[in-house]
C-alpha positions as CSV (number, residue, x, y, z in Angstrom):
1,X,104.8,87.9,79.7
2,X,107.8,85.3,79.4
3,X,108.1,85.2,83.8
4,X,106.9,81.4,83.8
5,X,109.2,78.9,83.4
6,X,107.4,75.3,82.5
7,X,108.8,72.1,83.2
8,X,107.3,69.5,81.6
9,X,107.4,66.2,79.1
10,X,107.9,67.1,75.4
11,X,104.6,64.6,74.8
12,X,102.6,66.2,77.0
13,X,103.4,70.2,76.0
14,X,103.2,69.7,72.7
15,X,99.9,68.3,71.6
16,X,98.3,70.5,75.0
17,X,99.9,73.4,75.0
18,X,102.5,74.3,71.9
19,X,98.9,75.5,70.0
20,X,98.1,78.1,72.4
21,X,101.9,79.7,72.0
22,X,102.2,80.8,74.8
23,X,104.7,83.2,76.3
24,X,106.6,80.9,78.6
25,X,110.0,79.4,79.2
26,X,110.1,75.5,78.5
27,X,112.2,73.0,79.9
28,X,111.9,69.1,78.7
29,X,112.8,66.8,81.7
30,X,113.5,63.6,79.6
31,X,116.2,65.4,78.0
32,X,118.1,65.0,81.1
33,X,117.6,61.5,82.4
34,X,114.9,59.4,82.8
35,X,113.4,57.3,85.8
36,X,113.1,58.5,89.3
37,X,114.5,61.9,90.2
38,X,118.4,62.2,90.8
39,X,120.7,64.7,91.9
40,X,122.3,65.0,88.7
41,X,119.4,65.4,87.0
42,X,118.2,68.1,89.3
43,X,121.1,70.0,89.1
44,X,120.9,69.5,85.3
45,X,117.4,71.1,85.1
46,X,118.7,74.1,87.6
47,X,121.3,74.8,85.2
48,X,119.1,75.0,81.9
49,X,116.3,77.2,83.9
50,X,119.1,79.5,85.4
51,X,120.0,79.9,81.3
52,X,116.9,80.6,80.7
53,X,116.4,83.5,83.7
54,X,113.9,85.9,84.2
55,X,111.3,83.5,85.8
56,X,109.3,83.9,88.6
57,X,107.0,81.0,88.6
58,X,107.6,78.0,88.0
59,X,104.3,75.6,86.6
60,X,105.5,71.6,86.9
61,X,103.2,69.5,84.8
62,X,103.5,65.9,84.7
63,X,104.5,63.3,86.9
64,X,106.2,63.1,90.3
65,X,109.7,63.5,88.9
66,X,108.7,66.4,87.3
67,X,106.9,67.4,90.4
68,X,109.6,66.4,92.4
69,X,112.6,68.6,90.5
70,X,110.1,71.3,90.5
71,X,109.9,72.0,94.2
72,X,113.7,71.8,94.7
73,X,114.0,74.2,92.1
74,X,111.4,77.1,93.7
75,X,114.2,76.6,97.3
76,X,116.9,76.4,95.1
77,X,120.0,78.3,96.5
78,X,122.6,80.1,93.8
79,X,125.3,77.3,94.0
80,X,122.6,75.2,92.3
81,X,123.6,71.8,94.4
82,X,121.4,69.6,95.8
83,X,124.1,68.6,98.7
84,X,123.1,72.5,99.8
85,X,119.9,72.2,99.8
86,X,119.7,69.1,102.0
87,X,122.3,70.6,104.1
88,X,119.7,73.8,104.9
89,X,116.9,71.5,105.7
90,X,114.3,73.3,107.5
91,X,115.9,76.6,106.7
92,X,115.1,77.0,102.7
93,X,113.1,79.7,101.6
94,X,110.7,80.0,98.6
95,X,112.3,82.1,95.7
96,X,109.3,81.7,93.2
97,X,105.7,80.7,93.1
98,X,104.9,76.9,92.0
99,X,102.5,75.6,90.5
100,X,102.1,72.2,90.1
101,X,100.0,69.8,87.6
102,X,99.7,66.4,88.4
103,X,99.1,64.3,85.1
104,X,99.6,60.2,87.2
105,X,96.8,59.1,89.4
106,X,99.1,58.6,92.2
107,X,100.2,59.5,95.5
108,X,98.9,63.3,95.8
109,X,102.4,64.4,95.8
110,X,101.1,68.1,94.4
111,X,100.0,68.6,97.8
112,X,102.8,67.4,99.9
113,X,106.2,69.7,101.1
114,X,108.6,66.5,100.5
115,X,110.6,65.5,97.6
116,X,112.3,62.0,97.1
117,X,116.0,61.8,95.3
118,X,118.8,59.6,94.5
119,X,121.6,61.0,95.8
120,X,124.2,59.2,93.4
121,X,126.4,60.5,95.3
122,X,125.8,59.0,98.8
123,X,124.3,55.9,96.8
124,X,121.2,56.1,98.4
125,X,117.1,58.0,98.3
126,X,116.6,60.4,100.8
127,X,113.4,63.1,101.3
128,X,114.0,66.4,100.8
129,X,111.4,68.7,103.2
130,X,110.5,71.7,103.7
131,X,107.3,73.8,104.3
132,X,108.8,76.0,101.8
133,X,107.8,73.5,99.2
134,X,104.3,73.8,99.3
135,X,102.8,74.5,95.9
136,X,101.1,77.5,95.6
137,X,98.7,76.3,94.4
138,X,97.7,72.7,92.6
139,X,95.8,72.4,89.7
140,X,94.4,68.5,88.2
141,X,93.4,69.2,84.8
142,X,91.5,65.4,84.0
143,X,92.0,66.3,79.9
144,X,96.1,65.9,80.5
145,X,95.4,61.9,81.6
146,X,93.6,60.9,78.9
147,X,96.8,59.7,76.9
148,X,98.1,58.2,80.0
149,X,99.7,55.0,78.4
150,X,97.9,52.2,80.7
151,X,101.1,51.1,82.0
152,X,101.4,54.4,83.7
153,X,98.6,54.2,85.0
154,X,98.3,50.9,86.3
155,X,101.7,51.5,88.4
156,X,100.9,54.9,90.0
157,X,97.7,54.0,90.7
158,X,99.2,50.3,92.4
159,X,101.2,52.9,94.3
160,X,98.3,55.0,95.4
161,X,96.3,52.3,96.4
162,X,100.1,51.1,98.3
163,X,99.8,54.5,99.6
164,X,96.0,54.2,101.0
165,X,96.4,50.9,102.5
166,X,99.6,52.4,104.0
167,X,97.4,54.9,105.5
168,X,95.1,52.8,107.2
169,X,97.7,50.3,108.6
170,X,99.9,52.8,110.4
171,X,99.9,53.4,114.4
172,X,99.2,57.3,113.5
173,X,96.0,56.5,111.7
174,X,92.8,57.9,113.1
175,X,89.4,57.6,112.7
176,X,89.5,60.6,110.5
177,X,92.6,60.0,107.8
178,X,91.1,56.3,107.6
179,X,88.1,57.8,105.9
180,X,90.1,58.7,103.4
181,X,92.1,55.9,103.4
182,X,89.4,53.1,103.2
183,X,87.7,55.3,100.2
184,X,90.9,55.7,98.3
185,X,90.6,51.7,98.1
186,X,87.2,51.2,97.6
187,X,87.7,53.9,95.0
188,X,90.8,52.2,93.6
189,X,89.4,48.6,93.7
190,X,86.2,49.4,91.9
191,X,88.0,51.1,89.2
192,X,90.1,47.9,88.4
193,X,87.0,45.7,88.8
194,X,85.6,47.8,85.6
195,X,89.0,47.4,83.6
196,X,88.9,43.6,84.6
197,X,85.1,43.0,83.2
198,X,85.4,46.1,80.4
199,X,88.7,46.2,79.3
200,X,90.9,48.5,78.8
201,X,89.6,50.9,76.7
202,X,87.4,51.5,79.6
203,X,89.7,53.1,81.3
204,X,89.1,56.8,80.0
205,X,86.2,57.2,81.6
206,X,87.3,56.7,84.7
207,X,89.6,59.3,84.2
């Protein structure tokens, strides 16, 4: 009904998702930077889906820069700066639903309240939190990785496995989140043991 806005990759919509025409706003994020989230290109993006109005969810799919802009956009105040919205940390308030589709193996930032950005500005990367970020809800559709380019993958998942060693190693661990973080790397390391004897082209089944 034309009240989602999408925020996505032009590769990824269009082979997916152009077919089913759906009824839904669409924003490219590589036509406004590329690389790790900024402050510019945030406030870029908040521009184009304020043109676009009449939204009232907001479905990220793709990676964590897309994932990234996508929270800050559902707390995103009316001056549409990033500044404010650091400046109202733990104060910001949901204005839409978000939804949020992963399509990197990496850190499980679908299901975190934090988003990472280069304030150009300041000349440094800072976290931007808030429990107001929390996706609705987060969705892993396995179909959307298969054209991961292998580079892709190969980095996010060295930064999940980065991530899960992380896990394991710091003084807050306990017995419980090392569960996770010991089969994250068993997980991890057998994968890459099948690419190293397979190839690969074996990599989509492991997907």
């Amino acid at each position: 009904c034309g009240q989602d806005l999408v925020l996505t990759n032009q590769y990824i919509y269009e082979p997916y998702f152009a077919p089913l025409e759906l009824d839904v706003k669409v924003i490219y994020q590589e036509r406004y930077g590329s690389g790790e989230p900024t402050d510019v290109m945030a406030e870029q993006i908040f521009t184009a889906a304020a043109k676009q109005g009449g939204y009232r969810r907001i479905i990220a799919i793709g990676g964590g820069t897309i994932i990234d802009i996508a929270k800050a956009m559902s707390i995103c105040t009316e001056n549409k700066k990033m500044d404010s919205l650091y400046a109202a940390m733990p104060e910001l308030k949901k204005n839409c639903k978000l939804i949020l589709v992963p399509t990197t193996c990496g850190t499980g930032s679908e299901m975190t309240n934090v988003a990472v950005f280069n304030r150009t500005r300041m000349g440094t990367k800072m976290g931007l939190v808030s429990e107001a970020m929390y996706a609705d809800q987060a969705v892993l559709i396995p179909e959307l990785m298969r054209s991961l380019p292998f580079g892709v993958f190969a980095s996010s998942s060295i930064d999940a496995l980065v991530h899960a060693v992380e896990s394991c190693l710091s003084p807050k661990a306990t017995p419980y989140t090392r569960i996770f973080g010991y089969k994250a790397i068993e997980m991890i390391l057998s994968g890459y043991q099948k690419i190293t004897a397979n190839g690969a082209e074996s990599l989509e089944p492991l997907l």
